[in-house]
C-alpha positions as CSV (number, residue, x, y, z in Angstrom):
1,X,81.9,121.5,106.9
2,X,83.3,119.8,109.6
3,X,87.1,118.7,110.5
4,X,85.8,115.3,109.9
5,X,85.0,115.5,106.4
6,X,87.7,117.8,105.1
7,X,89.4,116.0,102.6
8,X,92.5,117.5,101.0
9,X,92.4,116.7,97.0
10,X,95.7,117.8,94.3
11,X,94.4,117.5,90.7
12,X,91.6,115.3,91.9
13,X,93.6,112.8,93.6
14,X,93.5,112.0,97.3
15,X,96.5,113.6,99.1
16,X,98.4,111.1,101.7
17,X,101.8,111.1,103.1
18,X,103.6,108.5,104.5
19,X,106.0,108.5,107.5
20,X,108.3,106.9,110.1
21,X,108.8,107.2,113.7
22,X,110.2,105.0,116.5
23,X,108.5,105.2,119.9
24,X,110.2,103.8,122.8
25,X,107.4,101.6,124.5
26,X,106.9,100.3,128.8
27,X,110.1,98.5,130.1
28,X,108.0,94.7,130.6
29,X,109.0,91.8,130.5
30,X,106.6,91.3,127.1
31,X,107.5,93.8,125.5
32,X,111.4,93.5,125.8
33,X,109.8,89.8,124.4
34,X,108.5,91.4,121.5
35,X,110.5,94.2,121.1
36,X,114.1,93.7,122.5
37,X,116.1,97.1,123.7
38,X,118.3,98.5,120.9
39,X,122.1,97.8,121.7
40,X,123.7,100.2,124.3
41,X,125.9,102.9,123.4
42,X,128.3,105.2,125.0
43,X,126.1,106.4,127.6
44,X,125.2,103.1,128.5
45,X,122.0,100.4,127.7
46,X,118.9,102.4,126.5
47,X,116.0,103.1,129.1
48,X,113.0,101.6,127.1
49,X,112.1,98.9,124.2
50,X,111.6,100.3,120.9
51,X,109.1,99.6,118.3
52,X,109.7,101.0,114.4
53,X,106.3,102.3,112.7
54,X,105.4,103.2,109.1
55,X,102.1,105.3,108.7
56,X,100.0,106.5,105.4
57,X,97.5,109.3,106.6
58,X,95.4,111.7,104.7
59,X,97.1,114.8,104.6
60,X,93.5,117.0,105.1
61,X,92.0,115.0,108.4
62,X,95.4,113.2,109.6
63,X,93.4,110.3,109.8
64,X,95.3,106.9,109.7
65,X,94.9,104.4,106.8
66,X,97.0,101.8,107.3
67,X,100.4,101.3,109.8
68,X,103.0,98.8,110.4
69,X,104.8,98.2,112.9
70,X,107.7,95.8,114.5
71,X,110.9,95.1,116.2
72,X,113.3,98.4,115.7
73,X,115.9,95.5,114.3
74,X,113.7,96.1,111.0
75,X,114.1,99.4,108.7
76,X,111.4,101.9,108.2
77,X,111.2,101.0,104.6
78,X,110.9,97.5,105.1
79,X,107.5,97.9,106.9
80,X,106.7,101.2,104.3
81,X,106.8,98.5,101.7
82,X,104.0,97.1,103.5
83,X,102.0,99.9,104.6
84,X,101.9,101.5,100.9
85,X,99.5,98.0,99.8
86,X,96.5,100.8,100.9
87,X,97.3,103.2,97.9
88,X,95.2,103.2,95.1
89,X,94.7,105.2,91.6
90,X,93.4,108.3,92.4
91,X,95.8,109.0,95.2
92,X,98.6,110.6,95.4
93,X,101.6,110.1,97.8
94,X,104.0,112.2,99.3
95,X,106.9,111.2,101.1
96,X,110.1,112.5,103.2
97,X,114.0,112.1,101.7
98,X,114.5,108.8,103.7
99,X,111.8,106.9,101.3
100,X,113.4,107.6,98.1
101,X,114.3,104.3,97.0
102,X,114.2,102.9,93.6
103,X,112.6,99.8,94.7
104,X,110.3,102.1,97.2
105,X,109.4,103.9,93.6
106,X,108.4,101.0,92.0
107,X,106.4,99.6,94.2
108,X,104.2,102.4,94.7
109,X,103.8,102.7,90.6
110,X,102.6,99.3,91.4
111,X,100.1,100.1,93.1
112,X,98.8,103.3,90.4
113,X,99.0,105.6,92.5
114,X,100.9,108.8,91.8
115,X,103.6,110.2,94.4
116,X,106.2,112.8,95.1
117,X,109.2,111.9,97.8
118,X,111.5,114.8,98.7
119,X,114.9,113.3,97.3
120,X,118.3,113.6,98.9
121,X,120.8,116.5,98.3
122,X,123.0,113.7,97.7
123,X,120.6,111.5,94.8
124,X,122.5,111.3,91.4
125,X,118.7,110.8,89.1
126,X,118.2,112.0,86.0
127,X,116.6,114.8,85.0
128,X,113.2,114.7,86.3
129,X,110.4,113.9,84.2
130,X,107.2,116.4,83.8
131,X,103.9,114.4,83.9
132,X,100.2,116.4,82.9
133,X,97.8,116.7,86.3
């Protein structure tokens, strides 16, 4: 079997993650257009635009099925929110600490798929709750 059709499958269900990142992008005139330079700190104005990305892959190939992206002036859960509209039952979902939002939650229960997000040390949930695979 090839790389390309390795699929990686939990209790039947589709396995795909969902992640951030921020890539600084070429210092033109239309991208600091699109994508102003994030406010300067101590050491000064930063080198490069930035544009903020949110990704679901499949965890087996890596492959990409769906990413948003923008100005860095909007959170990584704001264009997770939109990314997640590719889930569907029969996948499951995981996720990093900085995704575990109630709202997040729901709206991928909306969707019927099933998930797992890594929670912060911090979080005060409830207990939580056992589901059958």
């Amino acid at each position: 079997m090839t790389a390309a059709h390795q699929v990686t499958r939990f209790a039947g269900r589709l396995v795909v993650a969902i992640d951030g990142t921020q890539p600084a992008v070429a210092d033109t005139e239309a991208n600091r257009v699109r994508f102003p330079k994030p406010r300067g700190g101590p050491n000064g104005e930063p080198g490069y635009p930035m544009v903020r990305m949110a990704a679901v892959l499949t965890a087996g190939t890596r492959s990409i099925i769906d990413a948003v992206f923008g100005t860095d002036t909007v959170d990584a859960l704001t264009y997770a929110h939109q990314a997640i509209a590719c889930l569907a039952s029969g996948m499951v979902l995981l996720g990093e600490r900085n995704f575990a939002s109630y709202r997040f939650f729901e709206a991928i229960a909306a969707t019927e798929s099933d998930f797992l997000i890594r929670a912060k040390t911090s979080s005060t949930w409830g207990s939580p709750q056992v589901v059958d695979t």
